[in-house]
mmCIF file of the C-alpha atoms, coordinates in Angstrom:
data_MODEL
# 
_entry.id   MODEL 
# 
loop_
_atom_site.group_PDB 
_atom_site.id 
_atom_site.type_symbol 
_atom_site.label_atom_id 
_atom_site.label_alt_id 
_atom_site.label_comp_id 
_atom_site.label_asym_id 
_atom_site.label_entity_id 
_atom_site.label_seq_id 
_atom_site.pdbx_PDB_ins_code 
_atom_site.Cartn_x 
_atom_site.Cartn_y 
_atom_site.Cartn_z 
_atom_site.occupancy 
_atom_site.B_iso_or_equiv 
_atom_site.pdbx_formal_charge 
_atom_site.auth_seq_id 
_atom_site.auth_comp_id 
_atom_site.auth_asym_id 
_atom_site.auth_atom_id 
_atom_site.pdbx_PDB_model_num 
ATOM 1   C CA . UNK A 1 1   ? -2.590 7.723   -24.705 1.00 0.00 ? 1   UNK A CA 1 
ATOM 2   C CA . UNK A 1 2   ? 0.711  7.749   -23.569 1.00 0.00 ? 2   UNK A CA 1 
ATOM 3   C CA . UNK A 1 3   ? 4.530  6.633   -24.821 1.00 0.00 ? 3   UNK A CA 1 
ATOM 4   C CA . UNK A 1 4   ? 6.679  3.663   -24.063 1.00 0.00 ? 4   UNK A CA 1 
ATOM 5   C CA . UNK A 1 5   ? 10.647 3.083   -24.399 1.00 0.00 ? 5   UNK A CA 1 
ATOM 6   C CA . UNK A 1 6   ? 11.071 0.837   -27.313 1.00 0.00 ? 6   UNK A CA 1 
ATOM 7   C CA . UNK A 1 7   ? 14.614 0.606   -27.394 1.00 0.00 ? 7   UNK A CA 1 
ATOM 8   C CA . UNK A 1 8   ? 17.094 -1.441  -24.397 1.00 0.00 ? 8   UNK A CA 1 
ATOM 9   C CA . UNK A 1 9   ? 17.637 1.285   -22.663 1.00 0.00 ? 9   UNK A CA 1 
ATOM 10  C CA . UNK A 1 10  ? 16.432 5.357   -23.188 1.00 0.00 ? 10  UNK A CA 1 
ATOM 11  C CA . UNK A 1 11  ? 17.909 8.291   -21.023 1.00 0.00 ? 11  UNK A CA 1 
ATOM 12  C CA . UNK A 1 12  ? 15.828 10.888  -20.830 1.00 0.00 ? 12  UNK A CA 1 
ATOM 13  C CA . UNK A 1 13  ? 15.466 13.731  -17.605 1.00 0.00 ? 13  UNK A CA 1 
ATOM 14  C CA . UNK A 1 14  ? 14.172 13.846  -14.819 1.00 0.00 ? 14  UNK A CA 1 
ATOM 15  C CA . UNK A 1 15  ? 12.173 17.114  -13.650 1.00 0.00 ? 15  UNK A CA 1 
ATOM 16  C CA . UNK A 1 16  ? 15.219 18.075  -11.231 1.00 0.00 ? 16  UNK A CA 1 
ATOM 17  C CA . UNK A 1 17  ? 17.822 17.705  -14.466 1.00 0.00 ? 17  UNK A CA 1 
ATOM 18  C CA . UNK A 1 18  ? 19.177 14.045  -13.219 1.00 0.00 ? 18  UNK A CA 1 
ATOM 19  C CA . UNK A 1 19  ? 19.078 10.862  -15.426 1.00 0.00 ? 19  UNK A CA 1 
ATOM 20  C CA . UNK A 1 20  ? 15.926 8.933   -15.604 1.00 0.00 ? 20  UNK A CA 1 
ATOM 21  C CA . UNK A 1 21  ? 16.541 5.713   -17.307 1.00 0.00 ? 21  UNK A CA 1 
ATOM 22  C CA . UNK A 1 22  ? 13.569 3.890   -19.136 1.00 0.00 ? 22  UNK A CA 1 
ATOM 23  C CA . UNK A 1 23  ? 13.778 0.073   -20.496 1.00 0.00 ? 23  UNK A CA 1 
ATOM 24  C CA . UNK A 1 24  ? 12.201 -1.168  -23.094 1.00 0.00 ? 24  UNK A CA 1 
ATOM 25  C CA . UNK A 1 25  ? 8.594  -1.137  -22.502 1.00 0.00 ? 25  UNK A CA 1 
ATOM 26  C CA . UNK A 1 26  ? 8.712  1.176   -19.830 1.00 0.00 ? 26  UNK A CA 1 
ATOM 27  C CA . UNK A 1 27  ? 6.248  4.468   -19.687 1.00 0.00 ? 27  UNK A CA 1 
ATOM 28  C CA . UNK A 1 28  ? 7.435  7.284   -20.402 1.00 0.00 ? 28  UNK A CA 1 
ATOM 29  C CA . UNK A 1 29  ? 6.752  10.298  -17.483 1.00 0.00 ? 29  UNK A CA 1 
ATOM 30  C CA . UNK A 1 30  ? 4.214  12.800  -18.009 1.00 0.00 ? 30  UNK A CA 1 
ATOM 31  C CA . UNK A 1 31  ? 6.949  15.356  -17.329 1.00 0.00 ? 31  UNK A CA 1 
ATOM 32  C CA . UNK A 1 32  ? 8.515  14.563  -20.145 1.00 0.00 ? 32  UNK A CA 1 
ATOM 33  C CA . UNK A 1 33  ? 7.356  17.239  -22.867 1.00 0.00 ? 33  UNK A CA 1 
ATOM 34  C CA . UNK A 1 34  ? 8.152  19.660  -25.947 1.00 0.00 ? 34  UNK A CA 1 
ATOM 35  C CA . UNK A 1 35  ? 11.584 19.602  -27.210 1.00 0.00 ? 35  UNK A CA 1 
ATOM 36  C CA . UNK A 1 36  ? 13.111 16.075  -25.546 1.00 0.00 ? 36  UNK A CA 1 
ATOM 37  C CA . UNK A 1 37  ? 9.805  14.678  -25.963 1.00 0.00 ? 37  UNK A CA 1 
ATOM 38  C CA . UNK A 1 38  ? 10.487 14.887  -29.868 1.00 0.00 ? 38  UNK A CA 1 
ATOM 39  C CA . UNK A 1 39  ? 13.936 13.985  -29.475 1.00 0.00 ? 39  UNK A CA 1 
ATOM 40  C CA . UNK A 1 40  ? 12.870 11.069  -28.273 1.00 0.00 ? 40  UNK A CA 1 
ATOM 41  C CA . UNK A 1 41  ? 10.202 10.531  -31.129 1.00 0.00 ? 41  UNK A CA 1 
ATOM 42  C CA . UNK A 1 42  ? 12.228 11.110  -33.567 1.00 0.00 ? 42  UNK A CA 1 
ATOM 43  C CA . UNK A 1 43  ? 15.092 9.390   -32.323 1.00 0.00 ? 43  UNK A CA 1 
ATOM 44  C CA . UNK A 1 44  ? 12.492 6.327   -32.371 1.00 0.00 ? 44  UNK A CA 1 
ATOM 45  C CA . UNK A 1 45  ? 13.444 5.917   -28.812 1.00 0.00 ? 45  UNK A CA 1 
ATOM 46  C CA . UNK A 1 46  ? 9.771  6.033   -27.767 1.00 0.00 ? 46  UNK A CA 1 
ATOM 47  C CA . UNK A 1 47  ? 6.416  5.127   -29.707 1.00 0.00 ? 47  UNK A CA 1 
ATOM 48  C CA . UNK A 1 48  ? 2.981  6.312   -29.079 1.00 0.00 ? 48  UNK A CA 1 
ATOM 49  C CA . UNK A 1 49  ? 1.335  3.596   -27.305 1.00 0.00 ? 49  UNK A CA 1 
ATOM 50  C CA . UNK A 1 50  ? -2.623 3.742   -26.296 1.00 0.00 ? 50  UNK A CA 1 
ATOM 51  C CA . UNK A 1 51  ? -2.454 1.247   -23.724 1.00 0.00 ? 51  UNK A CA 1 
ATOM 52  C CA . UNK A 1 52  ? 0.472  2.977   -21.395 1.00 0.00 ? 52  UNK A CA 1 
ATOM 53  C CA . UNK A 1 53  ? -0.469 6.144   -19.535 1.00 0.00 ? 53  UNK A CA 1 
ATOM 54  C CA . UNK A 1 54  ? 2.506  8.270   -18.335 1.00 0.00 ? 54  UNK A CA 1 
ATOM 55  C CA . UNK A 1 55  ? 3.418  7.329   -14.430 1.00 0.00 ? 55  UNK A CA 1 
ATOM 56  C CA . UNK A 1 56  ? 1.653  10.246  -12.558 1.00 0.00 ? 56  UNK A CA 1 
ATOM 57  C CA . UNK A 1 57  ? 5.203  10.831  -9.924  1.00 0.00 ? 57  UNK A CA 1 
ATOM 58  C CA . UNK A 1 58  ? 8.757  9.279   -11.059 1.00 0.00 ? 58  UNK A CA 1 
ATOM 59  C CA . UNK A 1 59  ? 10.855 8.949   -7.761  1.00 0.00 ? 59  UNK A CA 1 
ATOM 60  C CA . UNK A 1 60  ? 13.933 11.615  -7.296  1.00 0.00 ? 60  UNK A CA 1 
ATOM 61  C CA . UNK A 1 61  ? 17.130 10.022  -8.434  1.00 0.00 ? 61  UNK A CA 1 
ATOM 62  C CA . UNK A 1 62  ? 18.779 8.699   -5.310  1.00 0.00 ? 62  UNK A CA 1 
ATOM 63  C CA . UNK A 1 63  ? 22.805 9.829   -5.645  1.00 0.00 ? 63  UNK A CA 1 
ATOM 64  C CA . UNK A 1 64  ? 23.853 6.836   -3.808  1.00 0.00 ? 64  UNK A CA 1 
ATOM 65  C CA . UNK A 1 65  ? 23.400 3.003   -3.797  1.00 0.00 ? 65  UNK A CA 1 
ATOM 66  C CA . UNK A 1 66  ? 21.701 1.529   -0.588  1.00 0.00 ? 66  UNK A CA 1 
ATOM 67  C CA . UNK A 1 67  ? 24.576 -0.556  1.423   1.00 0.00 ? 67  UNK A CA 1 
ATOM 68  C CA . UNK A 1 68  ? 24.962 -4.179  -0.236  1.00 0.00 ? 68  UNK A CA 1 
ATOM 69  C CA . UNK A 1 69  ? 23.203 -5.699  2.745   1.00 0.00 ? 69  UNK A CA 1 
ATOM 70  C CA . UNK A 1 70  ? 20.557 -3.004  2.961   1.00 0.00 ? 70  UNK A CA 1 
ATOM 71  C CA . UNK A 1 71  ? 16.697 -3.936  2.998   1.00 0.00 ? 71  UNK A CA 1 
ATOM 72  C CA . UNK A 1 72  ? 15.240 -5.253  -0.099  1.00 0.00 ? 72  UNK A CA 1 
ATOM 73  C CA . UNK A 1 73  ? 12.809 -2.063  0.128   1.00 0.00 ? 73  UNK A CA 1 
ATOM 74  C CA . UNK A 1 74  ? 15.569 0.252   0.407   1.00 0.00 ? 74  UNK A CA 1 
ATOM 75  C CA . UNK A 1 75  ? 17.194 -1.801  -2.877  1.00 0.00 ? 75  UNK A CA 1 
ATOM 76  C CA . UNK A 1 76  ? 13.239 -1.047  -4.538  1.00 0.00 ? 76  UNK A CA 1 
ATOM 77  C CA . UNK A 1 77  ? 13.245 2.277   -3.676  1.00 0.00 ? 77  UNK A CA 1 
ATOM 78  C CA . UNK A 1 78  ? 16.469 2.683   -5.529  1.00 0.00 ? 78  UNK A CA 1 
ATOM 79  C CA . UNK A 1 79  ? 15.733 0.956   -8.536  1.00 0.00 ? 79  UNK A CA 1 
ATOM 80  C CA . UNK A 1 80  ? 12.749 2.658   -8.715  1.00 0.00 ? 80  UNK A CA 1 
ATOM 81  C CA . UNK A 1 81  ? 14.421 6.199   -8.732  1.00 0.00 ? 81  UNK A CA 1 
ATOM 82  C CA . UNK A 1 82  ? 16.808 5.268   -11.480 1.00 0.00 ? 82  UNK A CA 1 
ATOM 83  C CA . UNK A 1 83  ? 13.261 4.701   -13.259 1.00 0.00 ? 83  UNK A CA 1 
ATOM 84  C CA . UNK A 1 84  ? 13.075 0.587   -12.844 1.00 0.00 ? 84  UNK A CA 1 
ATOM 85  C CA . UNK A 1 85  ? 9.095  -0.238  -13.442 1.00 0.00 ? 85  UNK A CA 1 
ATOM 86  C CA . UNK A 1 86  ? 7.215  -2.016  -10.552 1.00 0.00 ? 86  UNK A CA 1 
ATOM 87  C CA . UNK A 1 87  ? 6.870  -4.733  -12.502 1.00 0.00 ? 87  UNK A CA 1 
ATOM 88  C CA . UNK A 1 88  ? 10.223 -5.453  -13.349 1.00 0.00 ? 88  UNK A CA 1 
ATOM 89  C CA . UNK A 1 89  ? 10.921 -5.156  -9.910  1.00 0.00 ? 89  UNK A CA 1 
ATOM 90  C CA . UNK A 1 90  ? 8.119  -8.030  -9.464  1.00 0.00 ? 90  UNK A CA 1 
ATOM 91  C CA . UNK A 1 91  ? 9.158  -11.304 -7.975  1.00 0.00 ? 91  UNK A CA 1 
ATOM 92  C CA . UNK A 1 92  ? 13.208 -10.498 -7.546  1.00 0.00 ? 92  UNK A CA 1 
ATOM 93  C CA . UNK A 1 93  ? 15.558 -10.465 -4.512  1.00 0.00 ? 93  UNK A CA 1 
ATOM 94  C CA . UNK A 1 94  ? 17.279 -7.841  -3.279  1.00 0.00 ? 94  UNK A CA 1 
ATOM 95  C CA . UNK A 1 95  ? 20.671 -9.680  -4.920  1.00 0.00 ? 95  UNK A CA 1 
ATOM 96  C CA . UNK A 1 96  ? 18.823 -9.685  -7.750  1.00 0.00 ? 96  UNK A CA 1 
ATOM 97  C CA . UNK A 1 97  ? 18.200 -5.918  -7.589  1.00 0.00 ? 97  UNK A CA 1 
ATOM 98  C CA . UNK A 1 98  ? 21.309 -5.339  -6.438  1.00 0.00 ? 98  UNK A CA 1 
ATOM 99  C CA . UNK A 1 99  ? 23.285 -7.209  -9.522  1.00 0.00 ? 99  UNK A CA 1 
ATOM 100 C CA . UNK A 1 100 ? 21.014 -4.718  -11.849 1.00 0.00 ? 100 UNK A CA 1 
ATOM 101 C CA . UNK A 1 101 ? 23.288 -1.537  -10.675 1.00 0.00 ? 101 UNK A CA 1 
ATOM 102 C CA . UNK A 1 102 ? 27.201 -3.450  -10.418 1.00 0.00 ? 102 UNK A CA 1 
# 
């Protein structure tokens, strides 16, 4: 059993004390325990959910955006440390992933 983000958008932290932003549906880290974890619960930012199991590593927070015209996997890689899911990464450009962080 696990949690998932049930509201648009939940801020939470990461391990190193940065930002980890979760969309709705998203799972919610292991890492994330005690004290925020019930924040969070009670808050009804997050709901117990026995079909999502925690993601076992959440990226670092990269401090920087890549370049506009950088790689599509460097653009992944971002959106992916700022706690974007794999799948909603599924299927979109790098403009696409781009326009997520203007």
């Amino acid at each position: 059993m696990g949690y998932i983000a049930i509201k648009p958008l939940v801020i939470t932290k990461r391990e190193d004390g940065s930002d980890l932003y979760l969309y709705d549906g998203a799972p919610v880290p292991g890492h994330v325990k005690g004290e925020e974890l019930q924040r969070l619960l009670d808050g009804e930012f997050i709901a117990e959910d026995d079909a999502a199991e925690a993601p076992a590593d959440v990226p670092p927070a990269m401090e920087e955006k890549p370049a506009g015209n950088a790689s599509l996997e460097a653009w992944q890689s971002y959106a992916k440390s700022q706690g974007t899911s794999e799948e909603d990464l599924d299927g979109l450009s790098r403009d696409d992933i781009r326009s997520l962080f203007s």
